[in-house]
Every structure is written in C-alpha cells, then in structure tokens.
C-alpha positions as CSV (number, residue, x, y, z in Angstrom):
1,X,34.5,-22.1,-14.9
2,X,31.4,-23.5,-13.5
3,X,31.4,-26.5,-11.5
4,X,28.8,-28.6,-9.8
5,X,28.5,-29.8,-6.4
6,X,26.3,-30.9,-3.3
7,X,26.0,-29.5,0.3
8,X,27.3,-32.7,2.5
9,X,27.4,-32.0,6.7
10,X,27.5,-28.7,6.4
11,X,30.9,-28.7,3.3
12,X,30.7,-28.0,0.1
13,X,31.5,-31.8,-1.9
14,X,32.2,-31.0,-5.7
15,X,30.9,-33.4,-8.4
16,X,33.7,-35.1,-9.9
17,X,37.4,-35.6,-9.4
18,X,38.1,-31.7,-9.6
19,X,41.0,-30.5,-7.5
20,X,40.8,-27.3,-6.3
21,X,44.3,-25.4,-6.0
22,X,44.9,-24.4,-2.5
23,X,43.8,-20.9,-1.2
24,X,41.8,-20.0,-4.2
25,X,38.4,-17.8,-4.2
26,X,35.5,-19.2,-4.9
27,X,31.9,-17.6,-5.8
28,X,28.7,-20.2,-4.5
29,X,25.4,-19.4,-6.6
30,X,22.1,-21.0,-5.7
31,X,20.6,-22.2,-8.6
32,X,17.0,-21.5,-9.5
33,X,16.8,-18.4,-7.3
34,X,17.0,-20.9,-3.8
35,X,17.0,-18.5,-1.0
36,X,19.6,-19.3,2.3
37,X,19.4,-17.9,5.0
38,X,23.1,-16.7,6.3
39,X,25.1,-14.1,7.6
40,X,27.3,-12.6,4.9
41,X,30.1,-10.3,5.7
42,X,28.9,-6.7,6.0
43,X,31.0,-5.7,3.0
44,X,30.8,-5.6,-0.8
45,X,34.4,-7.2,-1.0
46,X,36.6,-9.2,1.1
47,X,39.5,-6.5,1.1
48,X,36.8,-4.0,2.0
49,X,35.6,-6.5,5.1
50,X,39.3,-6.7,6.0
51,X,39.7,-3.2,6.3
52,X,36.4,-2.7,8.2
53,X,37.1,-5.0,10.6
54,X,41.0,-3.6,10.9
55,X,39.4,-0.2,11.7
56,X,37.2,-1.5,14.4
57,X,40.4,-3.2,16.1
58,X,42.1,-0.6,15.8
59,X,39.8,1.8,17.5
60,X,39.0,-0.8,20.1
61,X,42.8,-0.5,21.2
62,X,42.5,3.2,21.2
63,X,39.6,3.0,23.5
64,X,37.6,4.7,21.3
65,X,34.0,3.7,22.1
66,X,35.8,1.9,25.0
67,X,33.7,-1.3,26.6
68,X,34.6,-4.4,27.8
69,X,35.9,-7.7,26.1
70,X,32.7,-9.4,27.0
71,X,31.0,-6.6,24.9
72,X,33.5,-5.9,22.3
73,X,33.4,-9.6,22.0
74,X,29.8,-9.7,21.4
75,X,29.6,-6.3,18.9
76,X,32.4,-8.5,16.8
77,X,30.4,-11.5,16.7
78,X,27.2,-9.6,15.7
79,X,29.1,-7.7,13.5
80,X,31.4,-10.0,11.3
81,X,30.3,-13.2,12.5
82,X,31.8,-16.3,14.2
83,X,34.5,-16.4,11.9
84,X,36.7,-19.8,11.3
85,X,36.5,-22.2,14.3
86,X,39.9,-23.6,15.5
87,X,41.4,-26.3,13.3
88,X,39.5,-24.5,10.1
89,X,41.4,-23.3,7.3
C-alpha cells in the first residue's frame, strides 16, 4: 500500500483520513530521486541495528575498550544517533 503525505514541523502528516495501526513499520521514499540529508541507522535492518547496538552495551559493561560515560556517551551518539527524545514514541 502506497500512501501520500507532506512533511509538517518536522512529522510526517498523511493525506487523507488514513489511520495508521499503532506500532506498525513504515518505509518513507522520496519521490523523484529528492536527496535528504540524515543519519540512518548503520545497519541494513532494524533487528540487525538492535543487535549492533546490544553488542556495543554489552561490551561497554565488560569494559571492553573501557572509557568514560562522557565518551561512551559521545561514540553512541555518533554511532546510532540521538535516538527518541523523551516523551517520543
């Protein structure tokens, strides 16, 4: 199913009175080859970023390539992103 929509403040507002079930994985395609410039997650898949960024936590607590929070802070951020703010879904 393709639907339509329009980039309001930063959300994504779909054309139409379409709900969209709750939790549900969505693909966003620019159309006519638009280029945006983003941070996408380092991984082909979401399970595969998952498990990627479970490995790098866990070797954090194992002190593997031990630094401090302020760093391993920093290398996340770099690495994965912001991720969602608090309040976000």
């Amino acid at each position: 199913m393709t639907l339509e929509g329009t980039v309001v403040n930063g959300q994504i507002v779909v054309t139409g009175d379409f709900p969209l079930p709750e939790g549900a994985t969505v693909w966003i395609e620019f159309p006519n080859g638009e280029k945006v410039q983003f941070p996408g997650p380092p991984c082909q898949t979401y399970a595969a970023y998952l498990e990627e960024l479970r490995t790098d936590i866990a070797e954090a607590r194992a002190g593997i390539d031990l630094m401090d929070l302020e760093g391993f802070r920093a290398e996340m951020r770099a690495k994965y992103g912001s991720g969602p703010q608090k309040g976000e879904p």
